[in-house]
N, C-alpha and C positions, 0 to 999 in steps of 0.2 A: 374313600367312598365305600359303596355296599356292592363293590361287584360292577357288574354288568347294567346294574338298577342304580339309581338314588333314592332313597324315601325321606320324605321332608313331611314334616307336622305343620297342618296350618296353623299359624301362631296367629294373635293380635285380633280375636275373633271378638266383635262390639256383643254387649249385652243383648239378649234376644235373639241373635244370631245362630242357625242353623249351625250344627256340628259338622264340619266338613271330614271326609275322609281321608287319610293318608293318600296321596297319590305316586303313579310313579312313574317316571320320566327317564328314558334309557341318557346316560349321563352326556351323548350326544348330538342331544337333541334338540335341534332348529326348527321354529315356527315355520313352514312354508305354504307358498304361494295354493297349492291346490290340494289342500285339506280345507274345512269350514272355517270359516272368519271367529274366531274367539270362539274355539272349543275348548273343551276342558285341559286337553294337553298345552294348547297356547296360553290359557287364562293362567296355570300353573308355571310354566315357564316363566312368565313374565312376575308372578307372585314372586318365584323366587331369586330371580334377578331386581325386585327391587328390595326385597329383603336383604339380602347379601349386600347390595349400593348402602343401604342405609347402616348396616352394621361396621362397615368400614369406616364409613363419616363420623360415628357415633366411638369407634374406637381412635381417628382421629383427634376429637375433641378432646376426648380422656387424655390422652400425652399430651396434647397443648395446655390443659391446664394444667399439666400434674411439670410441664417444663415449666410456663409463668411460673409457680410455685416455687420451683427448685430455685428459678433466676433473677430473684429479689434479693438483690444486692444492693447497696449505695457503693456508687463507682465514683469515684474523684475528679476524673478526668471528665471536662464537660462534653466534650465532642464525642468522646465513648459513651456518653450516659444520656445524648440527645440520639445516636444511632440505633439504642439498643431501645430506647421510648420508641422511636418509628419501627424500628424491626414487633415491636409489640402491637404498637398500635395496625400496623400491616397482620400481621398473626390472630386480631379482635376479630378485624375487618371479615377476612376469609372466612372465620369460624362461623361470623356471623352470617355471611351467606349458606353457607354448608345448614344452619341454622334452618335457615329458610328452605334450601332445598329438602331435608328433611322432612318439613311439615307439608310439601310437593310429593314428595313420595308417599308419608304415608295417606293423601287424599287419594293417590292412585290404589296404592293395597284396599282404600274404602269402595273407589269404581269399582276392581274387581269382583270385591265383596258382592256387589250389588248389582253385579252384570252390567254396567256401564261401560267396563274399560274397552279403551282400542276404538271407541266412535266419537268423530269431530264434536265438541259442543256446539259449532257455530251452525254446522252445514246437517248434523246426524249421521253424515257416509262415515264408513269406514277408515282408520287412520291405517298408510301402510305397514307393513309388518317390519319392515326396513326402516322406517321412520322412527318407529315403535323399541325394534332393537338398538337402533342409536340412542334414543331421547324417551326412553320407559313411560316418562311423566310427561309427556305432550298432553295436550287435550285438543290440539287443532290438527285439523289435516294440514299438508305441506302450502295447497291453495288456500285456505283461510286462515292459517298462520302469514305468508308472504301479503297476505290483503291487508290484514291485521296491521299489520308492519309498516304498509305503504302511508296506510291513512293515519300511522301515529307521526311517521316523519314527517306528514303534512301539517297535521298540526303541531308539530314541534317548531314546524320552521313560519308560523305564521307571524 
């Protein structure tokens, strides 16, 4: 790192889009409870915590296919070559949620953008900062997420 500071470049800025400025964040640095609700040092924090999630997933991917690749083989043995199908098809599957959580994140990098992030869509209150640092890409508070939740098992189980 830079020291005592981190300096991070906003990346991923949409066409039209204001130029935002370097900011910077002493490298130990937690959102709390009694500074302002989504100031500019929490809205950056959280920028770059979903950035870093997404760059991880995204280097993920690159070795799973760059393995597929490598492990295209014709194996002989049928029970080796029906294990190593499911071990792939298992290795799709995951990608492909990683896939989808991705396109979750970066709708979250777009809230921030646009000063949404960190407020319920259901209710408009504030999403905790605890909640927030678990699950970056929420969009519900913990209350209307668990309501959320109650009324889809309802109708699941109709």
């Amino acid at each position: 790192m830079l020291g005592k500071f981190a300096e991070t470049k906003v990346m991923g800025q949409t066409e039209g889009a204001e130029m935002k400025q370097e900011a910077f964040l002493p490298e130990d640095y937690r959102p709390a409870e009694d500074e302002p609700f989504m100031n500019e040092r929490q809205m950056e924090y959280f920028r770059r915590k979903l950035y870093n999630w997404k760059a991880e997933l995204l280097d993920e991917s690159r070795d799973t296919i760059e393995g597929l690749q490598e492990n295209t083989r014709n194996i002989p043995d049928v029970a080796d070559r029906a294990s190593e199908e499911t071990d792939r098809a298992l290795e799709l599957r995951t990608r492909d949620r990683q896939r989808k959580l991705v396109a979750k994140i970066d709708a979250a990098i777009r809230r921030i953008d646009e000063g949404e992030y960190g407020y319920c869509d259901v209710t408009g209150e504030p999403i905790s900062l605890k909640r927030l640092d678990a699950r970056p890409i929420a969009t519900m508070s913990l209350e209307a997420q668990e309501r959320h939740e109650r009324r889809e098992k309802v109708h699941r189980d109709d």
